[in-house]
C-alpha positions in Angstrom: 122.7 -1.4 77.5 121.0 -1.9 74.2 123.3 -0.3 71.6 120.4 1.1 69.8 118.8 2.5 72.5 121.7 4.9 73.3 121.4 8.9 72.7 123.6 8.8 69.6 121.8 5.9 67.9 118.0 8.0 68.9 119.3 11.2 67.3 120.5 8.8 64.2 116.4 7.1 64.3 114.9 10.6 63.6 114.4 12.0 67.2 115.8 15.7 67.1 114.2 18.8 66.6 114.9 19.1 62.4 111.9 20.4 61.1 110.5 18.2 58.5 109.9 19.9 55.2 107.9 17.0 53.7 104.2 16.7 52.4 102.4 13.8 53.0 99.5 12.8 51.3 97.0 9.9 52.5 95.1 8.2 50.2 91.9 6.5 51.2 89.6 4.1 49.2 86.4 3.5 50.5 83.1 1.8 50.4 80.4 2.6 52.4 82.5 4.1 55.1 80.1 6.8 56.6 80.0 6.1 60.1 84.0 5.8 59.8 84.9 8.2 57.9 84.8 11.4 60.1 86.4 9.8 63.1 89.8 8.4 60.8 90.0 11.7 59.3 90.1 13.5 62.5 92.5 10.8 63.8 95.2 11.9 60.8 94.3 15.8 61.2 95.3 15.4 64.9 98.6 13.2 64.4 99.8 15.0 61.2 99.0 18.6 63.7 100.5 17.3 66.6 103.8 16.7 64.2 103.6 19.5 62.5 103.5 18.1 58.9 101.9 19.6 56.2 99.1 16.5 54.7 96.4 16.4 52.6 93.7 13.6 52.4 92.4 12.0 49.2 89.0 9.9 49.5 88.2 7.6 46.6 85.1 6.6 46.7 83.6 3.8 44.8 80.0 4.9 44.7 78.6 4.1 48.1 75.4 4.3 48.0 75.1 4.8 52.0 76.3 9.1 52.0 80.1 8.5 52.0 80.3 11.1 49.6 77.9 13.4 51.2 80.1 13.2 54.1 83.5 13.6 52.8 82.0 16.9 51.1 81.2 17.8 54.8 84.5 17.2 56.2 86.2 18.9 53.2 84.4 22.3 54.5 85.3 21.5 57.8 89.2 21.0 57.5 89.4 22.9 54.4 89.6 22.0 50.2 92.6 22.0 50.5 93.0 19.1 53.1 90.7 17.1 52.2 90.2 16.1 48.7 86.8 13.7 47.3 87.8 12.3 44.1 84.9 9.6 43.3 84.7 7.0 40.9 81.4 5.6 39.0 81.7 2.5 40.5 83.1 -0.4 42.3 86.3 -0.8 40.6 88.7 -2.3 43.1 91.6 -1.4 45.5 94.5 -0.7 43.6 93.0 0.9 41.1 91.5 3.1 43.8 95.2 3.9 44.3 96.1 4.5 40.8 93.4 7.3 40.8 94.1 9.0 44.3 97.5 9.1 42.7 96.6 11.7 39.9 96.1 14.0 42.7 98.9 13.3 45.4 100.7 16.6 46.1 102.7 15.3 48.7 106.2 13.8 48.2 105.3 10.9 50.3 102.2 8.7 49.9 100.4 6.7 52.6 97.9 4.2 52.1 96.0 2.5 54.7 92.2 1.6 55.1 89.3 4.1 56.2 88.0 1.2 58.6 90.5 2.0 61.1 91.9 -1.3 60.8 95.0 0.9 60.9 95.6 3.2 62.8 97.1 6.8 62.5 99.3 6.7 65.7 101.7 4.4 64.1 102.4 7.1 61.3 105.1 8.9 63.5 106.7 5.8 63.5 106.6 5.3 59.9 108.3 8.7 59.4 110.6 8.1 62.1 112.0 4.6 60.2 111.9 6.2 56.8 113.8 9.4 57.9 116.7 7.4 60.2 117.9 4.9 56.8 116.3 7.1 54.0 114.2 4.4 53.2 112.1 4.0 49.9 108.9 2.5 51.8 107.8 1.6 55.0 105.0 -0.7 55.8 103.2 -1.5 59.2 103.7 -5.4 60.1 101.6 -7.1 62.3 104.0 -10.5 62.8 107.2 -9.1 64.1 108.0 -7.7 67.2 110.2 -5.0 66.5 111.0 -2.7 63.8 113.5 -3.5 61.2 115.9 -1.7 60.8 115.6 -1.5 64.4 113.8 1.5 66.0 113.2 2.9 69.3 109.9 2.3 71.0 108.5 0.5 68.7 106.5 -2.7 70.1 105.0 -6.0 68.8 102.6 -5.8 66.2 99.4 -8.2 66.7 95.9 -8.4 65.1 92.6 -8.0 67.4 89.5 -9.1 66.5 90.1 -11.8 64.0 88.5 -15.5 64.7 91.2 -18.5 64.7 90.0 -19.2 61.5 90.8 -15.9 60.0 94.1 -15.6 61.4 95.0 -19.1 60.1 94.4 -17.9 57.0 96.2 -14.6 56.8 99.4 -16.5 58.0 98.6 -19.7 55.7 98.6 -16.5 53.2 101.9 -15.2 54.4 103.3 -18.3 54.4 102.7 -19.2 51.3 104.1 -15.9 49.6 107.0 -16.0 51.8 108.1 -18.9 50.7 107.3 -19.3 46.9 108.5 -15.5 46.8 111.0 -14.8 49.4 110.0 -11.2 49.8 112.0 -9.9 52.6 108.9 -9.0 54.9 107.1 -10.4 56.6 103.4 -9.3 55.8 102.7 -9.6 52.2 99.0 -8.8 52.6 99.1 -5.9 55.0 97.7 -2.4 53.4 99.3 0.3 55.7 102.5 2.1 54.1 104.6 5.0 53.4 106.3 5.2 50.0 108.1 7.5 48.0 106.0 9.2 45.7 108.3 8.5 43.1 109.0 4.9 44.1 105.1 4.6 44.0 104.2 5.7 40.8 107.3 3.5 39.3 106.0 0.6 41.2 102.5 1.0 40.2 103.0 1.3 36.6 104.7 -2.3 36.5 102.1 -3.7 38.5 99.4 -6.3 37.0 97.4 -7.2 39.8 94.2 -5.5 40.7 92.1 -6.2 44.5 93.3 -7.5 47.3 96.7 -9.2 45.4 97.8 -5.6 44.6 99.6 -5.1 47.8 101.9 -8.3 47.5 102.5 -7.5 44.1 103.8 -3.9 45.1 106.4 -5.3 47.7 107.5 -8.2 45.8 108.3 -6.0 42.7 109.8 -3.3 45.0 112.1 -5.6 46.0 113.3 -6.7 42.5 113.6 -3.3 41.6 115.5 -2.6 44.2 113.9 -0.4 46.7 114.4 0.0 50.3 112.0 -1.4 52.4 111.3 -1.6 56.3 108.9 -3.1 58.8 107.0 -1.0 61.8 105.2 -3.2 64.1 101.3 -2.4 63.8 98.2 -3.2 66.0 95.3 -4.6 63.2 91.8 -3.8 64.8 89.1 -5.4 62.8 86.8 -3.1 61.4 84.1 -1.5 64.1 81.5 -0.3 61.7 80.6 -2.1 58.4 81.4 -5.5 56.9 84.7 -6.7 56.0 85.1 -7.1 52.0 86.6 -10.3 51.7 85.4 -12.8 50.5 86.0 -16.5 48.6 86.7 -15.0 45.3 89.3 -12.5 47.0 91.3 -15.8 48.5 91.0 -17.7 45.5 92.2 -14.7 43.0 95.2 -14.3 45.7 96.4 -18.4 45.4 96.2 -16.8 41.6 98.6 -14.1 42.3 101.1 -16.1 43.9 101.2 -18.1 41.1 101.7 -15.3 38.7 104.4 -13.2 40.6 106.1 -16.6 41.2 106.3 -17.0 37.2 107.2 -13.4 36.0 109.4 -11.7 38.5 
């Protein structure tokens, strides 16, 4: 029998009947996400329900110019002001500055951040609470190249990545790789945007960090680590995006060879 499979070692990974007191607060950049936007958001009302967990949802939009706004105003009527939250920007000003502003208005004690695109999905958030709560963890983040949880946890299965060409894939591993090795992070996707944090740990974290776009999220788990934070891994399904075009592009992958290079020379 699998040791961590047993009764004792469930109720230990977070599966009793505890209420849980905690807030969590979503925080969603977009760009031109109309068409996705109402479906992700219902997606997160009806897991964070379902649980029982008091949420909020922050949109930062950068601008769209095709109604993202116009809808998020919509859905903020719909679920309440309280719920969700449209706090836009005047432009296109990048991801993890996108972040930096949704966190000005975080009232939550624990931040998620994932993509509107639903490139990650909300049904794996259970798990990330699930992880967190079992080891007191700092952060969580969704991994889609390991098979099983770490620290280990029930029911979790083998992460993956759907709709990607052999040629992307090639390169989000090549990218992996790379960090891996020149960094030695301790996870084992660098690039991935779907986590839980501290809201403390986050704003700590964020304040040390340099890089802006797509080299942000290395740069948070690579300094999380020097600092000291714990960190695990739940196993995530990555669907490519359904409506929309996907944002990256040459100058993202060279500016990321960049940030290796950077992080490999400062922390």
């Amino acid at each position: 029998m699998n040791p961590f499979a047993s009764p004792v070692s469930l109720n230990m990974q977070g599966q009793y009947n505890t209420p849980n007191t905690h807030k969590y607060s979503v925080i969603l950049p977009t760009y031109n996400e109309r068409k996705n936007l109402p479906i992700i958001i219902w997606l997160l009302a009806k897991v964070f329900e379902e649980h029982q967990l008091a949420w909020e949802i922050i949109v930062v939009d950068d601008a769209s110019p095709d109604g993202t706004q116009e809808v998020a105003i919509e859905l903020a009527r719909a679920y309440g002001e309280d719920k969700i939250l449209l706090k836009p920007r005047a432009g296109k000003l990048g991801l993890g500055t996108a972040y930096i502003h949704g966190l000005d208005f975080c009232t939550g004690d624990f931040v998620i951040i994932m993509d509107a695109d639903f490139s990650h999905h909300p049904k794996f958030i259970p798990q990330f609470i699930r992880l967190q709560q079992a080891h007191n963890l700092d952060i969580v983040t969704g991994t889609r190249y390991r098979s099983t949880s770490t620290p280990y946890l029930a029911g979790a299965r083998p992460g993956g990545v759907h709709g990607w060409d052999l040629k992307r894939k090639i390169v989000s591993r090549g990218a992996n790789f790379l960090a891996a090795t020149v960094l030695n992070p301790g996870v084992s996707d660098l690039t991935g945007s779907f986590r839980l944090y501290r809201l403390p740990v986050l704003r700590h974290i964020i304040t040390l960090t340099q890089s802006r776009g797509y080299v942000f999220q290395m740069e948070m788990m690579v300094r999380a680590r020097a600092l000291g934070y714990t960190v695990g891994e739940v196993p995530i399904t990555f669907v490519d995006r359904i409506f929309g075009e996907s944002k990256l592009g040459a100058d993202e992958v060279v500016g990321y060879l960049k940030g290796v290079w950077q992080l490999f020379k400062s922390v």
